[in-house]
Backbone atoms as SQL, in Angstrom:
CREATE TABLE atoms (id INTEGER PRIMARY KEY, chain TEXT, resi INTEGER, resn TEXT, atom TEXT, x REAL, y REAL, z REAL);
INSERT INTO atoms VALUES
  (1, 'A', 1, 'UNK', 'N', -43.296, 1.314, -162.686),
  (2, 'A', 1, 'UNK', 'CA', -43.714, 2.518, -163.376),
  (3, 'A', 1, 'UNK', 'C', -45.135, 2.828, -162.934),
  (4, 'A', 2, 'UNK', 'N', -45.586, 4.134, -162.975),
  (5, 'A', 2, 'UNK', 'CA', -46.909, 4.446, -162.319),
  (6, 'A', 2, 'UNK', 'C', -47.412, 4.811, -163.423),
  (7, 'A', 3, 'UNK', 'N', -48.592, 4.999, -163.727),
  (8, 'A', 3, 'UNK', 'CA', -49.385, 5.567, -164.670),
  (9, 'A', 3, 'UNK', 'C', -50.395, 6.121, -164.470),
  (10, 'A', 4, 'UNK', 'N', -50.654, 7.308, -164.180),
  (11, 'A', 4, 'UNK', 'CA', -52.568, 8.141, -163.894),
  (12, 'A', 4, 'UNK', 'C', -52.707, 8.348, -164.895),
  (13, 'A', 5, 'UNK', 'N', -53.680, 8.956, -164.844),
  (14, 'A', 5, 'UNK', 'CA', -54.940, 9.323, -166.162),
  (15, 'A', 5, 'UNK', 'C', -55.086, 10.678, -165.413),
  (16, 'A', 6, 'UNK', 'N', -54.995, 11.601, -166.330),
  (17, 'A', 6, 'UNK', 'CA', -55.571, 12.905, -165.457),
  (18, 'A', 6, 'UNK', 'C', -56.614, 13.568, -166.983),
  (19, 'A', 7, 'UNK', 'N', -57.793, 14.155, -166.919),
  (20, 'A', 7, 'UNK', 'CA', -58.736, 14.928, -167.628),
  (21, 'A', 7, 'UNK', 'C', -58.613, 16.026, -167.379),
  (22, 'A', 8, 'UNK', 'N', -57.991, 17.197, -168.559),
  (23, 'A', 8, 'UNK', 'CA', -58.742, 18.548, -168.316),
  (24, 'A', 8, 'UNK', 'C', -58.709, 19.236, -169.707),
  (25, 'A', 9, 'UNK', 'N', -59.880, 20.206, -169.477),
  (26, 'A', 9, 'UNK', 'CA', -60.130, 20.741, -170.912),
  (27, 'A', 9, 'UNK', 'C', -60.758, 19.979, -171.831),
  (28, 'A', 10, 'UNK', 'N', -61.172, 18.818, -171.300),
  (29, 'A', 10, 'UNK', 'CA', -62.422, 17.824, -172.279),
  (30, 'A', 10, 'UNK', 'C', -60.752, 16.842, -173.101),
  (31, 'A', 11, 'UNK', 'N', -59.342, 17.065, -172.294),
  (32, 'A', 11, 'UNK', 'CA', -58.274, 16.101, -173.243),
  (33, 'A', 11, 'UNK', 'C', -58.138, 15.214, -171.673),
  (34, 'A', 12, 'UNK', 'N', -57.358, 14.024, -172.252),
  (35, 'A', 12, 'UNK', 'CA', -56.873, 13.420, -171.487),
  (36, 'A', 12, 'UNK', 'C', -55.575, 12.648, -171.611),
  (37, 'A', 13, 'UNK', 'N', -55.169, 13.099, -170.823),
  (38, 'A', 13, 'UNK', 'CA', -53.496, 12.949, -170.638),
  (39, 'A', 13, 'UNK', 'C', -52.832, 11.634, -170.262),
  (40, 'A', 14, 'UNK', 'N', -51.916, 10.886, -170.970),
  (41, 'A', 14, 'UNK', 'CA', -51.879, 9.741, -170.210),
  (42, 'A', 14, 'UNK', 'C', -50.232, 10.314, -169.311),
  (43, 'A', 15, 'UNK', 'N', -50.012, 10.025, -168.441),
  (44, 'A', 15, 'UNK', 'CA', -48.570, 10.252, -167.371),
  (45, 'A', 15, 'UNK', 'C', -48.091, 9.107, -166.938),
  (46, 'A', 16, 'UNK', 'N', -46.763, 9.330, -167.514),
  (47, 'A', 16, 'UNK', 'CA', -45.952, 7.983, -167.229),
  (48, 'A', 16, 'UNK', 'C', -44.350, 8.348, -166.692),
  (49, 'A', 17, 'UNK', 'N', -44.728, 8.115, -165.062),
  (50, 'A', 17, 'UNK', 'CA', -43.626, 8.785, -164.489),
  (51, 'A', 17, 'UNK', 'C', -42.540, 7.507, -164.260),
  (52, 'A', 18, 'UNK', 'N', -41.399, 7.530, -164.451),
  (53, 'A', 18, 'UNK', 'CA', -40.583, 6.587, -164.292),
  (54, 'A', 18, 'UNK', 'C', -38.868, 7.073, -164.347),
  (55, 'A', 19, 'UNK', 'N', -37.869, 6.416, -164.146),
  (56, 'A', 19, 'UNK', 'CA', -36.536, 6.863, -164.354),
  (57, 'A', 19, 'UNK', 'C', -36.208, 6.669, -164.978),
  (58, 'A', 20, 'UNK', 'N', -34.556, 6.909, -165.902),
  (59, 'A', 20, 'UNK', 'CA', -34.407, 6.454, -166.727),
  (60, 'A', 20, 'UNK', 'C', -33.273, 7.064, -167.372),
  (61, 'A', 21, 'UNK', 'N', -32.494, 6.756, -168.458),
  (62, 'A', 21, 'UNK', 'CA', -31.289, 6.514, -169.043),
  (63, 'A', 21, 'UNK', 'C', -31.709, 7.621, -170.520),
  (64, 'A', 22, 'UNK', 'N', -32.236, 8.514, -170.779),
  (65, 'A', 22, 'UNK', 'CA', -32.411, 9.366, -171.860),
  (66, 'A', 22, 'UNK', 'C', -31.775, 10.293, -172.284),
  (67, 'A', 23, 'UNK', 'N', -31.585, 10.993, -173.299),
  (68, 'A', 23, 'UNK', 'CA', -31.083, 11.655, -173.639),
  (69, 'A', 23, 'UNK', 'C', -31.475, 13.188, -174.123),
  (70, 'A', 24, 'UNK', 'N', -30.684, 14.507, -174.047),
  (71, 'A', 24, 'UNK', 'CA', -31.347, 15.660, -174.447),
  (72, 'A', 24, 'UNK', 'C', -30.948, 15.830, -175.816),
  (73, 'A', 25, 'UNK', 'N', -31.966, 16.306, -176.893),
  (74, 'A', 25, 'UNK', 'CA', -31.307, 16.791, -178.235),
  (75, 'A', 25, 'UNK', 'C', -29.928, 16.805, -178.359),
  (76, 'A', 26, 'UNK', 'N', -29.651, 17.908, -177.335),
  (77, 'A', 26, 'UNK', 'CA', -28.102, 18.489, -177.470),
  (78, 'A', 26, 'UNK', 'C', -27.351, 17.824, -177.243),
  (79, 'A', 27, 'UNK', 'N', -27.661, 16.557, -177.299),
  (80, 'A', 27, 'UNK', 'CA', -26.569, 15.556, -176.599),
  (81, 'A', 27, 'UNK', 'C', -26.017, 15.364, -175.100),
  (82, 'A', 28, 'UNK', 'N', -26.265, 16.261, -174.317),
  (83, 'A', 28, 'UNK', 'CA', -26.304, 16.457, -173.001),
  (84, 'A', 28, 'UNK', 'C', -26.940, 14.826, -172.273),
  (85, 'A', 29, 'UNK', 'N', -26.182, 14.477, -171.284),
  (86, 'A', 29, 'UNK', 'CA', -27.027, 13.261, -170.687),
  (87, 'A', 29, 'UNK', 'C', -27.757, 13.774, -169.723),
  (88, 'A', 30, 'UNK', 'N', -28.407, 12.957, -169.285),
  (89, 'A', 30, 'UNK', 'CA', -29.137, 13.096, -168.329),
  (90, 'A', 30, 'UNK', 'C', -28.959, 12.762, -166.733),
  (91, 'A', 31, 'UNK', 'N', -28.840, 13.039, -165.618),
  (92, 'A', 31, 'UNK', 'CA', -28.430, 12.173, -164.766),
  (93, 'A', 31, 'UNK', 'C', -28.977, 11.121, -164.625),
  (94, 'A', 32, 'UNK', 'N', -28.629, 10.200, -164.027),
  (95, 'A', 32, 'UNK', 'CA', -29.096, 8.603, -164.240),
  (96, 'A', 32, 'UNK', 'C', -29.925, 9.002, -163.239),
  (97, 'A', 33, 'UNK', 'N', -30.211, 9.713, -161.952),
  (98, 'A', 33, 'UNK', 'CA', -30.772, 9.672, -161.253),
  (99, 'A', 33, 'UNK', 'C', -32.206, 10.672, -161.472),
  (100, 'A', 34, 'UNK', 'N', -32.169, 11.669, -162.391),
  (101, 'A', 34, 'UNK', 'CA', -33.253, 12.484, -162.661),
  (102, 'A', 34, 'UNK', 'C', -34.755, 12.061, -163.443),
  (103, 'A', 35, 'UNK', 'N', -35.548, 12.460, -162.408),
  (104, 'A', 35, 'UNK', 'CA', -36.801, 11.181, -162.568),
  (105, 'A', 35, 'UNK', 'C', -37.097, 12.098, -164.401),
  (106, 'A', 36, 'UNK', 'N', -37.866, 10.882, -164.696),
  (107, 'A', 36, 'UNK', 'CA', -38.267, 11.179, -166.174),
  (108, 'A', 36, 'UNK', 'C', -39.422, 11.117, -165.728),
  (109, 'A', 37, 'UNK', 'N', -40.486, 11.903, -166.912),
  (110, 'A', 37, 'UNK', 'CA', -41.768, 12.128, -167.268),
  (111, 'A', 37, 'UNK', 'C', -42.458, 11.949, -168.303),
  (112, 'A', 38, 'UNK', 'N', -43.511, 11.656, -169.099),
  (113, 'A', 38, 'UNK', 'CA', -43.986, 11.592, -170.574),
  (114, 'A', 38, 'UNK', 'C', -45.572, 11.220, -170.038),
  (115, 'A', 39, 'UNK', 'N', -45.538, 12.376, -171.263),
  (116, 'A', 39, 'UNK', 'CA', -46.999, 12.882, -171.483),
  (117, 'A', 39, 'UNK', 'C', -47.510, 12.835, -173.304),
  (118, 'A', 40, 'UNK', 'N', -48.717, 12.051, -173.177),
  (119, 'A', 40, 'UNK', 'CA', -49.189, 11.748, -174.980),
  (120, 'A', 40, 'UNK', 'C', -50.207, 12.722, -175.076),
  (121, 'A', 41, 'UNK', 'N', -50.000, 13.256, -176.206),
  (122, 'A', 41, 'UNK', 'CA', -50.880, 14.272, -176.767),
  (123, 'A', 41, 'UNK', 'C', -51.341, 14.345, -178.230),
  (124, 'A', 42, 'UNK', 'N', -51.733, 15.189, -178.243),
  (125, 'A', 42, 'UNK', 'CA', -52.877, 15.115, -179.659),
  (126, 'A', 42, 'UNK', 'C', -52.526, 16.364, -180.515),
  (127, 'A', 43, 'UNK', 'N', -52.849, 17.881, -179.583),
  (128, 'A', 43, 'UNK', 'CA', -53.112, 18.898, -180.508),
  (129, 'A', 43, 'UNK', 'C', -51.951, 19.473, -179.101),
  (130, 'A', 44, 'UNK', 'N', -52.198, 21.197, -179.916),
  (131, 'A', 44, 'UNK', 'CA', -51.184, 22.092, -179.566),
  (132, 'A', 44, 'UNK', 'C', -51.456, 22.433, -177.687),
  (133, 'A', 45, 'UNK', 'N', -52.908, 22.481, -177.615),
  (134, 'A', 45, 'UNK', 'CA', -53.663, 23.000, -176.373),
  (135, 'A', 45, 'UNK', 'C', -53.289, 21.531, -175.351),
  (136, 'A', 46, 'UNK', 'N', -53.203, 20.732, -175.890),
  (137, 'A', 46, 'UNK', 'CA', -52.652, 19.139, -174.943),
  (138, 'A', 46, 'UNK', 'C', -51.246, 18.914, -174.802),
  (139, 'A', 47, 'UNK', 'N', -50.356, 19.865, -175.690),
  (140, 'A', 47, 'UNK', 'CA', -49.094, 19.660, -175.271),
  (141, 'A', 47, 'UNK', 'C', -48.614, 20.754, -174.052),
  (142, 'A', 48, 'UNK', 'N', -49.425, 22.162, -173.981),
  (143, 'A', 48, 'UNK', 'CA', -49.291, 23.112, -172.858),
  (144, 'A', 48, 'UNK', 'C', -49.170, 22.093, -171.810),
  (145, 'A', 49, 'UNK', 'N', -50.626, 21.619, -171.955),
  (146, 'A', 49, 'UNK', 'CA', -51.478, 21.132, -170.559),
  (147, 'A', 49, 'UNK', 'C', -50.342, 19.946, -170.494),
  (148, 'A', 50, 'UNK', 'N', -49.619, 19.669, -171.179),
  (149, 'A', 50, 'UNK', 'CA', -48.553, 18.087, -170.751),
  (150, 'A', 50, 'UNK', 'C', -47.311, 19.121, -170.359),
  (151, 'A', 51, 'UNK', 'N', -46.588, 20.566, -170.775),
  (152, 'A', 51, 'UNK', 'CA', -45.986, 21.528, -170.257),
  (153, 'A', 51, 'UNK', 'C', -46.119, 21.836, -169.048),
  (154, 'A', 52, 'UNK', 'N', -47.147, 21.902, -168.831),
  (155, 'A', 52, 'UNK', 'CA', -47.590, 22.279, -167.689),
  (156, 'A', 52, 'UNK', 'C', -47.691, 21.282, -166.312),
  (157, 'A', 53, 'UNK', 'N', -48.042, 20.359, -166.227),
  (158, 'A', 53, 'UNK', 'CA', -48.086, 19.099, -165.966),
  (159, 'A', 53, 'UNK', 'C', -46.818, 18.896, -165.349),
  (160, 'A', 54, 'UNK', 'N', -46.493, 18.762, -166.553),
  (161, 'A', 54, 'UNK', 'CA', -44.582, 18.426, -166.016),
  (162, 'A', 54, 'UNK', 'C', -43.466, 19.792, -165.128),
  (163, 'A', 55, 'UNK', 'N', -44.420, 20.918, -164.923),
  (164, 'A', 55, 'UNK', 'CA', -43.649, 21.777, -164.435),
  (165, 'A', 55, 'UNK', 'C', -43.771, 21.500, -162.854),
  (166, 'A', 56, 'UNK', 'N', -45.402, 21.667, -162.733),
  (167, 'A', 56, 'UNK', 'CA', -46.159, 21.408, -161.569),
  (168, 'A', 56, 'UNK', 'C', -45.675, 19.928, -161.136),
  (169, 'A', 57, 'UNK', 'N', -45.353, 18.869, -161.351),
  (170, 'A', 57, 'UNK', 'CA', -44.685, 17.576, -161.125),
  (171, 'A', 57, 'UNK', 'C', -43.599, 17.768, -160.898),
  (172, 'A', 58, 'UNK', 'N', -42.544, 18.075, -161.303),
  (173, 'A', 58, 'UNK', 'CA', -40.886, 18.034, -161.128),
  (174, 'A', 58, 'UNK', 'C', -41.050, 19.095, -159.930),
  (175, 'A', 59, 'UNK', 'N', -41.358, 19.968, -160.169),
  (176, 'A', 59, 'UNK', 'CA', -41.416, 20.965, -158.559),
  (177, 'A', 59, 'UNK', 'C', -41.915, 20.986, -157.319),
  (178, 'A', 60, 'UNK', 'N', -43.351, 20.066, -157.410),
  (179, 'A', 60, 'UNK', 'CA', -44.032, 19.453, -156.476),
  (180, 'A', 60, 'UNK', 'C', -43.028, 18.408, -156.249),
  (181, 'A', 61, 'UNK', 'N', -42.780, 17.780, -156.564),
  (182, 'A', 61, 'UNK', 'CA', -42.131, 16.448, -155.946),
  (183, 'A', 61, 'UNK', 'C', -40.607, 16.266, -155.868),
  (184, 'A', 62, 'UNK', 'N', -39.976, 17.063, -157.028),
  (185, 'A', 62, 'UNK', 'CA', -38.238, 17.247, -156.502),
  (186, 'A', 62, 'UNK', 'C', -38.178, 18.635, -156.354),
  (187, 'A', 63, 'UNK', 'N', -38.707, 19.935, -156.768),
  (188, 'A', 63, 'UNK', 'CA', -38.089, 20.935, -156.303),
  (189, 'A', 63, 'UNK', 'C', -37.294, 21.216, -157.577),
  (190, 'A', 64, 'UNK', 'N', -37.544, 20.815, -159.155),
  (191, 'A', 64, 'UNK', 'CA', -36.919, 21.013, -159.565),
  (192, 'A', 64, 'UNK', 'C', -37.423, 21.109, -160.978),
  (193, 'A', 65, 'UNK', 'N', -37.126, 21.756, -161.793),
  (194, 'A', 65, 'UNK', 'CA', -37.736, 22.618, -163.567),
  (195, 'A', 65, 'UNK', 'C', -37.738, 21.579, -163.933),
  (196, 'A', 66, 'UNK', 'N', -38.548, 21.248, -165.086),
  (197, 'A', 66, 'UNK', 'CA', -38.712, 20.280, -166.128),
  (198, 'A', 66, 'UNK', 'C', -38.388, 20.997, -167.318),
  (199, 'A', 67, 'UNK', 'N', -37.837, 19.913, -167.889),
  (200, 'A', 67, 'UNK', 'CA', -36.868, 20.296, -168.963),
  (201, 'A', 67, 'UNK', 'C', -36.951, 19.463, -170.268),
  (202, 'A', 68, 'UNK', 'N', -37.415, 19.718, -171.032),
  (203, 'A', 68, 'UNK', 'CA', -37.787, 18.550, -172.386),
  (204, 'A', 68, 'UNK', 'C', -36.712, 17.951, -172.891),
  (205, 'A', 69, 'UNK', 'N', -37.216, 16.431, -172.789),
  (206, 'A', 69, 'UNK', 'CA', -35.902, 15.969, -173.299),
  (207, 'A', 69, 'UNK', 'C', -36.139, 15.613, -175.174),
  (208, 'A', 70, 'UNK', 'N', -37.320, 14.852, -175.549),
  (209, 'A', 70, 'UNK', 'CA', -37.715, 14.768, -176.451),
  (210, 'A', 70, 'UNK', 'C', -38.842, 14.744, -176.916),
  (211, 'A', 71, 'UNK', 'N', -39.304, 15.109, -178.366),
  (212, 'A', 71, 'UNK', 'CA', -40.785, 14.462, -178.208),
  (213, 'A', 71, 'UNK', 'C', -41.162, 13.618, -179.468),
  (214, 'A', 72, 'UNK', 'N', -42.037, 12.700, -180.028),
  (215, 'A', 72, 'UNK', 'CA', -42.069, 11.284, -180.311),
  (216, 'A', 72, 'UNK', 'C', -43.509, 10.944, -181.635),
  (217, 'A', 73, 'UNK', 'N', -43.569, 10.987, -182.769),
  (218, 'A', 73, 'UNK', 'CA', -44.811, 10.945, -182.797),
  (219, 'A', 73, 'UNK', 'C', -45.242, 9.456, -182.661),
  (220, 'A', 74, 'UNK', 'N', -46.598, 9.250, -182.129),
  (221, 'A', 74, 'UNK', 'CA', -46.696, 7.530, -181.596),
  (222, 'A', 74, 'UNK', 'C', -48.149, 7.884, -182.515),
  (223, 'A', 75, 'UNK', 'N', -48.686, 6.804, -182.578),
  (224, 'A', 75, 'UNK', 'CA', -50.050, 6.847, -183.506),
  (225, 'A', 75, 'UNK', 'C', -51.234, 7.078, -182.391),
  (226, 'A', 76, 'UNK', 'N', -51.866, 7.951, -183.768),
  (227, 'A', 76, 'UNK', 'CA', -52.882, 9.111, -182.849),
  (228, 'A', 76, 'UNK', 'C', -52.260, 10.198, -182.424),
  (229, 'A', 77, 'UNK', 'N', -50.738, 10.796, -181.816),
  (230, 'A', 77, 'UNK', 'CA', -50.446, 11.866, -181.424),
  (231, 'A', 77, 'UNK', 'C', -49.058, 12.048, -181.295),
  (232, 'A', 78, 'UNK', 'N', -48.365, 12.320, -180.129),
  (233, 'A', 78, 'UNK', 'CA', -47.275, 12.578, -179.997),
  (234, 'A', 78, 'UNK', 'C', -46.914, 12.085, -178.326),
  (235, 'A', 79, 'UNK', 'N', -45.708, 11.985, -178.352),
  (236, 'A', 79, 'UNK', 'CA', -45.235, 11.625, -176.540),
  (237, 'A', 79, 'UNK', 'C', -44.114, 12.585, -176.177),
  (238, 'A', 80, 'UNK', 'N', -44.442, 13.337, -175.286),
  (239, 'A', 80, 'UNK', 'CA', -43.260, 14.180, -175.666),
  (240, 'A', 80, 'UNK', 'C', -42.573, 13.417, -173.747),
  (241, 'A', 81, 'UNK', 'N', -41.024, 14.077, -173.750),
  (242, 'A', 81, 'UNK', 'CA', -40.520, 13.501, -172.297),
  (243, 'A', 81, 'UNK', 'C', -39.715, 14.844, -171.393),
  (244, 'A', 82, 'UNK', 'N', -39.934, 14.802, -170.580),
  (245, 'A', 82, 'UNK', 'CA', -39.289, 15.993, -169.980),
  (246, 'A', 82, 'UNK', 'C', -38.210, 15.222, -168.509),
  (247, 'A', 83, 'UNK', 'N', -37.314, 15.933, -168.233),
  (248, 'A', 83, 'UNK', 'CA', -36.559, 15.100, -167.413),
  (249, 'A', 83, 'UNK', 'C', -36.594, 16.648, -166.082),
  (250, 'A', 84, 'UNK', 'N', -36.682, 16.409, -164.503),
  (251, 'A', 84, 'UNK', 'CA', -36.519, 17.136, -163.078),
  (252, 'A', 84, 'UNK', 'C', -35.353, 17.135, -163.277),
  (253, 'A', 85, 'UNK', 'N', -34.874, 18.505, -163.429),
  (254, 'A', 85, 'UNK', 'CA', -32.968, 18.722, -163.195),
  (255, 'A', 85, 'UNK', 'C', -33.621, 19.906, -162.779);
């Protein structure tokens, strides 16, 4: 699993790109092969910037939309996950 640190807007994002076996709300699976993403956040302006993040990532690197799969509250904030389909 990789992990950067990226800063912007005075927030900082933790990114934790990895694969994985998840699931969408709708019950929809996921392909086993579609890289996963998750991004921890705080406030409303840090979940864009983790929106955003994950758009610019799945397209830069597969060519392909990010798509939320869930999101998590963890202490201190939230984790939300988006899956490249």
């Amino acid at each position: 699993m990789r992990v950067l640190t990226l800063a912007a807007c005075a927030a900082t994002l933790l990114l934790t790109a990895a694969c994985g076996s998840s699931y969408r709300d709708d019950g929809d699976p996921v392909p086993s092969d579609a890289p996963v993403i998750s991004y921890r956040y705080v406030d409303t302006d840090e979940r864009a910037l983790a929106e955003e993040y994950a758009d610019n990532y799945c397209e830069e690197a597969y060519g392909e939309d990010a798509v939320e799969l869930d999101t998590d509250r963890e202490p201190g904030g939230y984790e939300i996950t988006f899956a490249c389909r």
